[in-house]
C-alpha positions as CSV (number, residue, x, y, z in Angstrom):
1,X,131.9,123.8,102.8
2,X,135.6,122.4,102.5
3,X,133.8,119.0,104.0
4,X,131.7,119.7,101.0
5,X,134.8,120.0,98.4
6,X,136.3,116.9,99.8
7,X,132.9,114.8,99.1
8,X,132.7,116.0,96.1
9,X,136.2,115.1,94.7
10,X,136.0,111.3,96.6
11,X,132.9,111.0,94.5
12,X,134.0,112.4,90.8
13,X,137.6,110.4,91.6
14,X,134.9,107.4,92.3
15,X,133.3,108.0,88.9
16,X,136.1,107.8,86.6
17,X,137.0,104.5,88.2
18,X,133.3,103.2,87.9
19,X,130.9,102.6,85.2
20,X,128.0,105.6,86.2
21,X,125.2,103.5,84.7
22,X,125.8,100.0,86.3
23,X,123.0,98.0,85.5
24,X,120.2,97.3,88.4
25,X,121.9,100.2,90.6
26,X,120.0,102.9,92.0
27,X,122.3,106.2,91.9
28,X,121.8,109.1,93.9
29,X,121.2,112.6,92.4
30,X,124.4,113.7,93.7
31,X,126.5,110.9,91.4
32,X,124.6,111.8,88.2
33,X,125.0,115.4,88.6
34,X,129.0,115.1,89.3
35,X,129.0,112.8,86.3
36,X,127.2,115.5,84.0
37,X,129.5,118.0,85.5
38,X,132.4,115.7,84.2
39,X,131.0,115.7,81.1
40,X,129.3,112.4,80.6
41,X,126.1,113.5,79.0
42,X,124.8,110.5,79.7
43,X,123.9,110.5,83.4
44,X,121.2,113.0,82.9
45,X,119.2,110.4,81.5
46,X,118.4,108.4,84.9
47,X,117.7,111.9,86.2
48,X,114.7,112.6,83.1
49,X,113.5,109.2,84.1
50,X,113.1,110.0,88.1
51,X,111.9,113.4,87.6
52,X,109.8,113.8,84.7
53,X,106.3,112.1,85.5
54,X,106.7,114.6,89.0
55,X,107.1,117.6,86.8
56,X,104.4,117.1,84.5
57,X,102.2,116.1,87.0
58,X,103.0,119.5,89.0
59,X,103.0,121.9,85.7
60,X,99.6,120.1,84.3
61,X,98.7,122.0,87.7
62,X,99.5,124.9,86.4
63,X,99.1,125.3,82.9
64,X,96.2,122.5,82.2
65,X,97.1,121.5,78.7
66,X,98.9,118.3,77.7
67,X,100.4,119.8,74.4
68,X,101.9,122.7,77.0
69,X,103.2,120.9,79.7
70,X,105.2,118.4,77.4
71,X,106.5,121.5,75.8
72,X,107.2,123.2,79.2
73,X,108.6,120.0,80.9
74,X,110.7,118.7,77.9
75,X,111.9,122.8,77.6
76,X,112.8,122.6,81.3
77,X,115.4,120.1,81.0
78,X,116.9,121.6,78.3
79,X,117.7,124.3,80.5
80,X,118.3,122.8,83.6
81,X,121.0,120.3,81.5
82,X,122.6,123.2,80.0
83,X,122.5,125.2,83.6
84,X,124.3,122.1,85.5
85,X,127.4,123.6,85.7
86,X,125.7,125.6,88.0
87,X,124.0,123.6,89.6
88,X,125.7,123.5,93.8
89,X,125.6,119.6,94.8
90,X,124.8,120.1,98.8
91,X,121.3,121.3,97.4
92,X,118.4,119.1,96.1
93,X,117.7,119.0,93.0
94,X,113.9,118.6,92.1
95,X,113.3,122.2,94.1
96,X,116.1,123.3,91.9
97,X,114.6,121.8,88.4
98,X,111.0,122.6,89.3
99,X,112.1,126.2,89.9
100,X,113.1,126.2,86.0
101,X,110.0,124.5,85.3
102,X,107.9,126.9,87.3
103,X,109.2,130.1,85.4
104,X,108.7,128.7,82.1
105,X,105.3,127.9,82.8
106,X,104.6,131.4,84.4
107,X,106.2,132.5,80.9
108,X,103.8,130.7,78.9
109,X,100.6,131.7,80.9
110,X,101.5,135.1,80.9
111,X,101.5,134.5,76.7
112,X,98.2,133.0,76.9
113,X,96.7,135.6,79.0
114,X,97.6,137.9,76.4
115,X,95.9,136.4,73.8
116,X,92.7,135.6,75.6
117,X,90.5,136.6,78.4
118,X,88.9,134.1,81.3
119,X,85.7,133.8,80.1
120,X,87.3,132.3,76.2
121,X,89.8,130.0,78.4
122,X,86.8,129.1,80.9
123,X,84.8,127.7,77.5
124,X,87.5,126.3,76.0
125,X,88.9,123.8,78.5
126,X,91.8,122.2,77.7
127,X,93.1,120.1,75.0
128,X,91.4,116.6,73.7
129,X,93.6,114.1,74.9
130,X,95.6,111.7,72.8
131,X,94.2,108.4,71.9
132,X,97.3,107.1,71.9
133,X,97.8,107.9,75.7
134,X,101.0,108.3,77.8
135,X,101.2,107.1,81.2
136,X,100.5,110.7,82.8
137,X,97.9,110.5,80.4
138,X,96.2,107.3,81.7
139,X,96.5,108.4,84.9
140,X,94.0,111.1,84.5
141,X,91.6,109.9,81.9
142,X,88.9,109.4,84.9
143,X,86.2,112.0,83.9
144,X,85.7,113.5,87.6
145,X,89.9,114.2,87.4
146,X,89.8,115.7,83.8
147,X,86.5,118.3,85.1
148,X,89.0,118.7,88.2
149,X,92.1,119.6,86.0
150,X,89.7,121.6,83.8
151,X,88.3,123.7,86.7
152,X,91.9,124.3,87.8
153,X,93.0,125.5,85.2
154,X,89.8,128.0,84.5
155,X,91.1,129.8,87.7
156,X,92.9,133.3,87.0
157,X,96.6,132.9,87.3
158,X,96.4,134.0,91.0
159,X,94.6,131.8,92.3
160,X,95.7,128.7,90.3
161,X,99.4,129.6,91.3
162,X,98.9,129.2,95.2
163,X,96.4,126.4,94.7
164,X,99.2,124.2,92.4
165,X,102.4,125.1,94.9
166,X,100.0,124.3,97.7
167,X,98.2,120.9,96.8
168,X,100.4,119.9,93.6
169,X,104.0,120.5,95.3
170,X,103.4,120.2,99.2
171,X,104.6,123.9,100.0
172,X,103.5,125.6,102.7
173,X,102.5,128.9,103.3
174,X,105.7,130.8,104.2
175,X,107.3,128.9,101.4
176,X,104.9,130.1,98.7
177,X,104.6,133.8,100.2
178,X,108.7,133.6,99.6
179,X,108.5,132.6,96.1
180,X,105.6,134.5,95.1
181,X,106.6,137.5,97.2
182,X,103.4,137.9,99.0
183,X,102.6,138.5,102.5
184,X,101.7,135.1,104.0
185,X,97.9,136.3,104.6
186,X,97.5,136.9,101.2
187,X,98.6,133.3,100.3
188,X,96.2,132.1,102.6
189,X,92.9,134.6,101.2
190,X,93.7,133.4,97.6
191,X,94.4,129.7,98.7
192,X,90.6,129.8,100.3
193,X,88.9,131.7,97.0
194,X,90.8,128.8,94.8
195,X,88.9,126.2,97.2
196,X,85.4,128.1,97.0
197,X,85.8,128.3,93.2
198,X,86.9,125.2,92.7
199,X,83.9,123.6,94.7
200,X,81.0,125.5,93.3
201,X,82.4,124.5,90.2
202,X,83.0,120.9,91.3
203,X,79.7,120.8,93.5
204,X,77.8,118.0,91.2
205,X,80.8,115.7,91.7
206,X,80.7,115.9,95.4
């Protein structure tokens, strides 16, 4: 940990010296967050850029609506910005950022649940999409991914929470009974009903 200190202080000592944002340089994670943590507001930038087309892809996963997940995504780093003094540098910091973005999502689909049932979120899909498309967007204007999307999303919150972490964000199975806090045999029955769901919905495509 005191190794850790050292590091740390070698690397902010570097920054003052050294323009963060040097043209045609690829900075690590590490650099940008010590640099927000010294206050230059600037550095979080590069992190948006390598981050955000990750998280939206993961929380469309989840939530299924364009409108939602640019709220969601653009809300979760507002948070994690305003959280990076917290933020411990020996630790990664997508798991960290997607863990913001994962509890704001959970926030919103609890709302929506509220206000309608399965069957009225089942027939209403998700959102048109924009015709002036983004570059998320374009990536999934194929029809057979937009009926995938739309069929994940018409899963109850159970299932379409295993099925995201699983597929969307490469956990496995101890990892999502951890954050979930579900036995690991649980994980795996709901993992297997999102699959069957998914292809009797899916079935014509396949």
């Amino acid at each position: 940990m005191k190794e850790n200190s050292l590091v740390d202080k070698k690397i902010r000592e570097e920054s003052r010296n050294k323009p963060v944002l040097a043209s045609g340089e690829e900075i690590s994670d590490k650099k940008l967050i010590l640099a927000v943590q010294e206050g230059d507001k600037k550095a979080f930038s590069p992190l948006i850029r390598r981050y955000q087309k990750r998280l939206f892809r993961f929380i469309y996963g989840l939530v299924g609506s364009f409108d939602a997940t640019e709220d969601i995504v653009q809300e979760t780093f507002i948070k994690a910005f305003k959280a990076m003094e917290t933020f411990k540098t020996e630790y990664e910091f997508y798991p960290w950022l997607a863990t913001i973005a994962r509890n704001t999502a959970y926030t919103s689909i609890h709302k929506e649940e509220r206000k309608e049932s399965l069957n009225s979120l089942q027939e209403k899909g998700y959102d048109p999409v924009s015709t002036d498309l983004g570059p998320i967007d374009k990536l999934l204007d194929e029809e057979g991914q937009k009926r995938f999307y739309k069929a994940v999303k018409a899963l109850p919150v159970k299932y379409r929470t295993v099925f995201t972490l699983r597929h969307f964000e490469d956990m496995d199975y101890s990892a999502i009974a951890s954050y979930l806090k579900i036995p690991p045999g649980t994980v795996d029955s709901r993992l297997y009903r999102a699959r069957k769901l998914l292809l009797e919905e899916l079935k014509d495509l396949l």
